[in-house]
N, C-alpha and C positions, 0 to 999 in steps of 0.2 A: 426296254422300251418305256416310254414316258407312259403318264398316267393320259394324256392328249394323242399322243398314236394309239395308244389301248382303245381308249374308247371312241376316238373316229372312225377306228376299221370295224370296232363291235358293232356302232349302232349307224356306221354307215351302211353294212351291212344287211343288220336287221334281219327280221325275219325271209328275206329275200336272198340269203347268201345262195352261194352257188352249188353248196353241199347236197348231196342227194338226200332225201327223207329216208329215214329209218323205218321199220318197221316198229309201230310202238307195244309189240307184244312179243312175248321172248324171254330167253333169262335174262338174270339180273348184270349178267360176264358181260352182256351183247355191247356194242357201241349205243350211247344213249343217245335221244332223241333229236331230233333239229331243236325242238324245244325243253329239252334238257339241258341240251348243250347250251342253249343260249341264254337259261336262266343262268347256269352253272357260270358262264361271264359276267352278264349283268351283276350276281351277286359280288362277282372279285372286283369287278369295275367299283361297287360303290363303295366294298370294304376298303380298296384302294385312297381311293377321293377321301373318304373319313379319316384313313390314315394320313394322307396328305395335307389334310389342316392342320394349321397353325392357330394355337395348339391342337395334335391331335385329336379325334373324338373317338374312345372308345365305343366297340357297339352298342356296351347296356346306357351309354347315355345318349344314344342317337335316339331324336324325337323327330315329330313333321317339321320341324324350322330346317334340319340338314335334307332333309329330304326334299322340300320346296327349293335350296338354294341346289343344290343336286338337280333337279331339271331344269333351273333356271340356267346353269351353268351347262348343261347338254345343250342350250341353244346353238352355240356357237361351232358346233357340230351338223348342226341343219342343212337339209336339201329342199328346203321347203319354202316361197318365195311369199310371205306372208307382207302387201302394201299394209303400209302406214296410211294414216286417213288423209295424210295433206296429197298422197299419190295421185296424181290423173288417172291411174289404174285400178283407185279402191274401188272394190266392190264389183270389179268384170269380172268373170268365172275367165276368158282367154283373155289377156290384155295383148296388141298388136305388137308392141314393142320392149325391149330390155327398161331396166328400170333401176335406182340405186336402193329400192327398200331392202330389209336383212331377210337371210337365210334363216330361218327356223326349225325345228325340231317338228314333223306333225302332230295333231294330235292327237293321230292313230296309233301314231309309234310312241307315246308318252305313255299313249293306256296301256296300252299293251305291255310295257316295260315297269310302271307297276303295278299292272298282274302280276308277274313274272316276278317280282320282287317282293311281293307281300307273302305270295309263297313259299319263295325261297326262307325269306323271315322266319318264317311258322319251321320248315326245315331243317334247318338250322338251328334248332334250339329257342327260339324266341315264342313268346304266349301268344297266342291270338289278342288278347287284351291291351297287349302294350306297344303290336305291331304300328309302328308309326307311319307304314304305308298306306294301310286302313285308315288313318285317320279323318275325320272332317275336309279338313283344310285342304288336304290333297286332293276329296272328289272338288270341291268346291275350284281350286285350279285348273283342273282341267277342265272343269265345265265351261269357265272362265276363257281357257287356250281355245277351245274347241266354237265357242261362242264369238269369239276375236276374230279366229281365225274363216270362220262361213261367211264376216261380216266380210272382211279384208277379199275374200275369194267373189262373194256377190251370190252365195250360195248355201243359203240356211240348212242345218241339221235341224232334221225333221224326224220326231220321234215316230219308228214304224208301229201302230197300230193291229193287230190284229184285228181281223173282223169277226162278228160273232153273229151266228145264223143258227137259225132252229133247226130241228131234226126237220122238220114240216116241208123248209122252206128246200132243202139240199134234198129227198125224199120225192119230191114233185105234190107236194101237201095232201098223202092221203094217210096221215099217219092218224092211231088218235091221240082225242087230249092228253094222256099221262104222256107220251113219247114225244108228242112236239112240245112239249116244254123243256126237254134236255136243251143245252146248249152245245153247240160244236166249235172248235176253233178252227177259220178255217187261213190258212197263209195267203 
């Protein structure tokens, strides 16, 4: 199978394949994880792709520059209808009608896929130090994807907040001074 059916069926997939979940506690013999298994691809998808360069890129010299063009090149694997700004459509969360803007990668499945690979990384023999999925650049793009992409939907990522409430106030305020100064976090 090509390096392009590999990775359409992986990460068309996704964490949504049709596989039943595993139990994640057990021996080590057992069938591994939904999320085992699909780092356990992600990792041979990318060893893949690296090998696939002309010239190839051995692992110890992959930095964030392969890794950035690595999800820029998963776009065109996308299910994700991400308008362009000249769209009559930018910026609706439901637009009425079909459209010619491109299919994208989301941004959920971007993070998510390097999680999944920063640990495999570390797994596989690589330093925490030199993991190039960790790097800068990388959060900085998907913040980038993730920021494009709320603009293009009409629908900002809004950082969730916890709220913070005194013992006093969750208590019904008959606590005393020392205990309603604690703080609680409440969801």
């Amino acid at each position: 199978m090509s390096i392009e059916g590999s990775i359409s069926k992986d990460f068309s997939e996704g964490s949504s394949s049709s596989s039943s979940p595993q139990p994640s506690g057990g021996s080590h013999g057992s069938t591994p994880s939904r999320y085992e298994s699909q780092k356990r691809r992600d990792w041979n998808t990318f060893c893949q792709y690296l090998k696939n360069q002309r010239p190839p890129v051995p692992l110890s010299h992959c930095n964030c520059n392969q890794v950035l063009e690595f999800l820029r090149y998963l776009d065109q694997f996308g299910k994700t209808k991400v308008h362009i700004q000249g769209c009559m459509f930018y910026g609706q969360p439901e637009p009425p009608a079909p459209c010619t803007c491109p299919l994208r990668q989301a941004w959920g499945s971007l993070d998510a896929l390097i999680g999944r690979l920063r640990a495999a990384y570390e797994e596989n023999g690589g330093s925490p130090e030199t993991n190039p999925f960790a790097s800068g650049a990388i959060r900085v793009y998907l913040r980038e994807v993730r920021e494009c992409q709320a603009k293009a939907r009409g629908i900002p990522y809004k950082k969730k907040k916890k709220k913070i409430t005194s013992t006093s106030q969750i208590k019904g305020g008959d606590q005393d001074s020392t205990s309603s100064s604690m703080m609680h976090f409440v969801p």
